[in-house]
C-alpha positions as CSV (number, residue, x, y, z in Angstrom):
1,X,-0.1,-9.0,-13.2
2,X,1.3,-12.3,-13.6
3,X,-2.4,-14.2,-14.1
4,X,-3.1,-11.6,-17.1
5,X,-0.1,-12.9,-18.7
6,X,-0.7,-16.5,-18.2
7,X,-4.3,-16.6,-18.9
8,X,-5.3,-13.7,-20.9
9,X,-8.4,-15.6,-22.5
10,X,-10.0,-16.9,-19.4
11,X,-9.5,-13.8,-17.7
12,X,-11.1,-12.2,-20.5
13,X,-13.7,-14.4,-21.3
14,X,-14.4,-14.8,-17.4
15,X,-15.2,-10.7,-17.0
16,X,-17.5,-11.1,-20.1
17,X,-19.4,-13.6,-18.2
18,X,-19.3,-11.6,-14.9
19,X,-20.4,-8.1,-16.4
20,X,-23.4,-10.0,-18.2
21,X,-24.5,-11.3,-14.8
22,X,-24.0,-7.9,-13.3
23,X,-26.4,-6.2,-16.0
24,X,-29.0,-8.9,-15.5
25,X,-28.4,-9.0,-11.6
26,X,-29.0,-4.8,-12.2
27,X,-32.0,-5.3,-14.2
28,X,-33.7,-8.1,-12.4
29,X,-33.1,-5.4,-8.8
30,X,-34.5,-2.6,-9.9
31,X,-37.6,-4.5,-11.3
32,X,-38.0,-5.9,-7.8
33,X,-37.1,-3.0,-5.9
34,X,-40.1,-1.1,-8.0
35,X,-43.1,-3.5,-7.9
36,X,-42.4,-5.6,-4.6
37,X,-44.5,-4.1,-2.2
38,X,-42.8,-3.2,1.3
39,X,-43.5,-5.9,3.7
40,X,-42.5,-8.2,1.0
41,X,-39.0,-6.1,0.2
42,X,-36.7,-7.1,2.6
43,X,-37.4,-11.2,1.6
44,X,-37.3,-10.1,-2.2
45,X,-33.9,-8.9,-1.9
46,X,-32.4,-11.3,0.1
47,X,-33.4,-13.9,-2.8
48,X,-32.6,-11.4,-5.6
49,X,-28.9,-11.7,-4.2
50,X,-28.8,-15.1,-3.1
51,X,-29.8,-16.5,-7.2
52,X,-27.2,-13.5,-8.8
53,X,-24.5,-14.6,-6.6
54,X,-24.6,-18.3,-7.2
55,X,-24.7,-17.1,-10.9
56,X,-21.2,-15.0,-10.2
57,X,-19.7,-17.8,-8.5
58,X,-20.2,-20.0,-11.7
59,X,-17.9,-17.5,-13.5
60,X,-15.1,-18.0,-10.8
61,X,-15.6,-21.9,-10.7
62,X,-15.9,-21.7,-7.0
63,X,-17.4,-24.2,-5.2
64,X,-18.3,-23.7,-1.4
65,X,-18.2,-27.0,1.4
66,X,-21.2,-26.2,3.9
67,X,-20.9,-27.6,7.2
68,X,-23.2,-27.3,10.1
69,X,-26.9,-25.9,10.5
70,X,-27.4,-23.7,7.9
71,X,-29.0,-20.5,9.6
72,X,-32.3,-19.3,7.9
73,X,-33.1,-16.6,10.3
74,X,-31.4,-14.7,13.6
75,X,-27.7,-13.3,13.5
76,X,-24.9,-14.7,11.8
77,X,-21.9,-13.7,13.0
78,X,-19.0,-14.5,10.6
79,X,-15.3,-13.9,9.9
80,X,-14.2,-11.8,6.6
81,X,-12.1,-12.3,4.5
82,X,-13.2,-9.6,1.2
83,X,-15.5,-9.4,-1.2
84,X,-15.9,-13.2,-1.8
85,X,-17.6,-13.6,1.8
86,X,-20.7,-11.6,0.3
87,X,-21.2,-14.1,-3.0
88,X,-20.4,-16.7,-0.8
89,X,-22.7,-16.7,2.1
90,X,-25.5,-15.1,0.6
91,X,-25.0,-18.1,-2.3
92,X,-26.0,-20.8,0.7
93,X,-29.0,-18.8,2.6
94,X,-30.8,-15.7,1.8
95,X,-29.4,-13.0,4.1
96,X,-29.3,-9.1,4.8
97,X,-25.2,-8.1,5.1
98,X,-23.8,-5.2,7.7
99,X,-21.0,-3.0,6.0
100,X,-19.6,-0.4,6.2
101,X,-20.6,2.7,4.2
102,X,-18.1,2.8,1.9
103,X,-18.7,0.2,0.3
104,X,-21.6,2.2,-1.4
105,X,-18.9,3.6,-3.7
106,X,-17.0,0.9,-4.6
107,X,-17.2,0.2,-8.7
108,X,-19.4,-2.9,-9.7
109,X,-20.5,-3.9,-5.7
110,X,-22.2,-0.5,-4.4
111,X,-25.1,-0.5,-6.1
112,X,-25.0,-4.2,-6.0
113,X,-24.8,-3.5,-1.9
114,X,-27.6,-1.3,-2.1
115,X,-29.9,-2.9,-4.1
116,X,-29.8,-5.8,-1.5
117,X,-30.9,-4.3,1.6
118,X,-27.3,-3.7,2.9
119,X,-27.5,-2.1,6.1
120,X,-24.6,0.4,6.0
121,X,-22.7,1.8,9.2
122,X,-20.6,4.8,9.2
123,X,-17.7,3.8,11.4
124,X,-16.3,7.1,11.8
125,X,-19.5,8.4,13.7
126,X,-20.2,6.4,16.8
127,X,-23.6,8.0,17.1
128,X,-24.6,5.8,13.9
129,X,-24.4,2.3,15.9
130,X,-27.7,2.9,17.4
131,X,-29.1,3.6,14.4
132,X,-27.6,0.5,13.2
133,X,-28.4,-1.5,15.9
134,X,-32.3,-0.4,15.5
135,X,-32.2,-1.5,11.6
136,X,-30.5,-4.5,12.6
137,X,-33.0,-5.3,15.0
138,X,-36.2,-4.2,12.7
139,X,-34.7,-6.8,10.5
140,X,-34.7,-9.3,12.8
141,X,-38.2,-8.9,13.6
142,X,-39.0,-9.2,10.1
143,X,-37.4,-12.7,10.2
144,X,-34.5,-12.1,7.9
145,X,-30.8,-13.4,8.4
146,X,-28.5,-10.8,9.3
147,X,-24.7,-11.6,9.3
148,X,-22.3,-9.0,11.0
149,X,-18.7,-9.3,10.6
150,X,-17.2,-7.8,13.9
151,X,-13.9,-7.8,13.1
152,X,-14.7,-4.8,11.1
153,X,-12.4,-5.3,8.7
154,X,-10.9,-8.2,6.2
155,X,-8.3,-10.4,6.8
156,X,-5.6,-13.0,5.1
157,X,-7.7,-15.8,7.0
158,X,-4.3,-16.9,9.0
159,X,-5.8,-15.3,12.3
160,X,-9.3,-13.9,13.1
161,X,-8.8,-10.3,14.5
162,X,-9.8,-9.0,17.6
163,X,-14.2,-8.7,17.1
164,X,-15.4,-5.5,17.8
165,X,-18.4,-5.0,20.2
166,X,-20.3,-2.2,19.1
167,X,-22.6,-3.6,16.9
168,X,-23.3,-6.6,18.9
169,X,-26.3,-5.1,21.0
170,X,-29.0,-7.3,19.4
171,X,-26.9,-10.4,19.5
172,X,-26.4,-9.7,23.5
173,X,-30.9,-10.0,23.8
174,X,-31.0,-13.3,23.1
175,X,-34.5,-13.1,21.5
176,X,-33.5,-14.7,18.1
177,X,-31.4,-17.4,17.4
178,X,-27.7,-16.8,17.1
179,X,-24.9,-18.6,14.7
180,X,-21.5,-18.3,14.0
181,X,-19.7,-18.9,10.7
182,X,-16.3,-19.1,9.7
183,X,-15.3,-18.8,5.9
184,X,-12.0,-20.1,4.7
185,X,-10.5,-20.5,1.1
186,X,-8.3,-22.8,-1.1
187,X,-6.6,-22.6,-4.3
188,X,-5.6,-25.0,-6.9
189,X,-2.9,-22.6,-8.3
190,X,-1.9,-19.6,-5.9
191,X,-1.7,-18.6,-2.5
192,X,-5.7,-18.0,-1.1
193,X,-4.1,-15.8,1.8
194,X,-3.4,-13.1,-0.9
195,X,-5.2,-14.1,-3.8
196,X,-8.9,-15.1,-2.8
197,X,-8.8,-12.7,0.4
198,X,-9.0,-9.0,0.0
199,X,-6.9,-6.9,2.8
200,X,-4.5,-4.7,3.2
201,X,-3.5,-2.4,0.4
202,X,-4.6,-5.1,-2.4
203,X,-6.6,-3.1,-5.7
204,X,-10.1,-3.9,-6.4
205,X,-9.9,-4.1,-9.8
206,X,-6.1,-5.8,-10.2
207,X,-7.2,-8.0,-7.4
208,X,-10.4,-9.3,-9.3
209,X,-9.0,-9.9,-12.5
210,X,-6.4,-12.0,-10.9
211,X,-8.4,-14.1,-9.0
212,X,-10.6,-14.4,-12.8
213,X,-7.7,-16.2,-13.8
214,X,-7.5,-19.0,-11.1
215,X,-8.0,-22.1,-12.6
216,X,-10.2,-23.0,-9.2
217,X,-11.6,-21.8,-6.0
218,X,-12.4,-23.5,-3.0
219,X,-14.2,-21.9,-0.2
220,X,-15.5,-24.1,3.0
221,X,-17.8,-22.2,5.4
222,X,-18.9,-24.0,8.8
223,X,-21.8,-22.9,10.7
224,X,-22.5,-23.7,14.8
225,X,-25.1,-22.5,16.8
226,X,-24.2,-20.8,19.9
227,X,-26.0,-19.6,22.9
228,X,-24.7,-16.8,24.6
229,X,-23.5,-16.4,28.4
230,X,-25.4,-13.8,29.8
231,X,-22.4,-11.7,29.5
232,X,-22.5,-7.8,28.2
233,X,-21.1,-7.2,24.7
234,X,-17.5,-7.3,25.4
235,X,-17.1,-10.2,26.9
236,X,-19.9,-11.6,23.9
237,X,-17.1,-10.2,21.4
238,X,-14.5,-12.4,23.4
239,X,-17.0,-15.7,23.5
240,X,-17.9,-15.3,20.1
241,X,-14.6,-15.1,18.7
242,X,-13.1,-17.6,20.6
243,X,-15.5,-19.8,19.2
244,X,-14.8,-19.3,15.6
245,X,-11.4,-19.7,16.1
246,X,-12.9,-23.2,17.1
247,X,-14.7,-23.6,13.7
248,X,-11.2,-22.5,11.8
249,X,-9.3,-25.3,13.4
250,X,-11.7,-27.8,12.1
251,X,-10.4,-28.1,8.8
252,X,-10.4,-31.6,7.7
253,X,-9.4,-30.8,4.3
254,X,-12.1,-31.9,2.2
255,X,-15.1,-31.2,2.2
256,X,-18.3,-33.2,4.3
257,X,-21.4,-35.1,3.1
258,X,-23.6,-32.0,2.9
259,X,-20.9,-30.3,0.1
260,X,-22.7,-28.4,-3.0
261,X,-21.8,-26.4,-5.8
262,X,-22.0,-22.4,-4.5
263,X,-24.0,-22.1,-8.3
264,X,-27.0,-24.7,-7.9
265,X,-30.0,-24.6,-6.1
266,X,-30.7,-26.7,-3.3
């Protein structure tokens, strides 16, 4: 791994830094997930992961370009790109995330998934997208953020795939408000395509520690409203996808007025 053996120490001293913030992020869960009553849960750890993640992104120096109305409540519907998606969108709003089950298992970001309210789909059952769909919408009704990312899968960022439509049920009733998103990536020193996004047959582990020893990463995300057609899910999938491809080819190359650090407050 050729970052190991350019930057040993900063890799090193970077995955110090993240495991400390993963045992306090652990810590500071389960407390909340013990004495937060119920009706206050859901809100709890939405915030919970919104304050650990900009506390992660410190470690990467990444800093994240926000564009557009920054949603607060409704669906999100997004692009992916990996794991960074997660620390950076929950960094800018407090939000309830749609994955897929597996990720319960994955080292370090399962129980990190859990502990947030993740609402987890299992993909290879199609009787478990109304299930989904009901969570989804009980979430909703709680007034949380919910982002779905219908391409159902992560990409290098050089297209969007195709967005599938199953899970799109509660974003076809237009009773909250709907926003799209589209997360893109830069790096000072390395190719973001490979190195920032997480697809294919990359490792978790040889993938992370690699991106530890970036000197920098950029990440712009955009945000637009959008107001659907009256059209069924399908065609929704189409209209929503086309749209983000909009938001992609937007890039301006730096970042706009309303630019923050993905680690502060604001």
């Amino acid at each position: 791994m050729k970052e190991m053996r350019r930057h040993p120490f900063r890799i090193g001293g970077r995955f110090f830094r993240l495991a400390v913030v993963a045992f306090m992020a652990l810590g500071d869960g389960l407390f909340r997930r013990a004495f937060v009553p119920g009706s206050a849960a859901l809100v709890a750890r939405s915030r919970w992961l919104q304050h650990h993640s900009r506390r992660a992104l410190k470690v990467f120096n990444l800093e994240a370009g926000v564009s557009g109305p920054v949603p607060t409540r409704g669906l999100l519907i997004s692009n992916h790109l990996g794991y960074l998606d997660i620390l950076v969108i929950s960094s800018i709003t407090p939000v309830v995330f749609v994955s897929m089950r597996e990720l319960r298992f994955w080292p370090a970001v399962g129980w990190r998934a859990q502990l947030a309210g993740t609402i987890f789909v299992d993909r290879r059952r199609r009787t478990d997208v109304g299930r989904v769909n009901q969570a989804v919408q009980a979430a909703l009704d709680s007034g949380a953020l919910v982002v779905l990312f219908p391409e159902g899968r992560s990409s290098d960022g050089v297209t969007i795939l195709p967005f599938k439509s199953a899970l799109l049920e509660p974003a076809a009733r237009p009773t909250q408000p709907l926003t799209i998103g589209c997360v893109q990536y830069a790096l000072a020193d390395g190719d973001a395509s490979q190195e920032a996004c997480y697809w294919g047959k990359h490792v978790f582990l040889t993938h992370l520690l690699n991106l530890l020893g970036k000197q920098r990463v950029q990440a712009t995300v955009r945000f637009a409203s959008f107001a659907p057609a009256g059209a069924g899910r399908k065609e929704l999938a189409r209209q929503l996808r086309a749209e983000i491809i909009k938001l992609k080819d937007q890039s301006s190359g730096k970042f706009q007025d309303e630019t923050q650090p993905a680690g502060t407050d604001h």
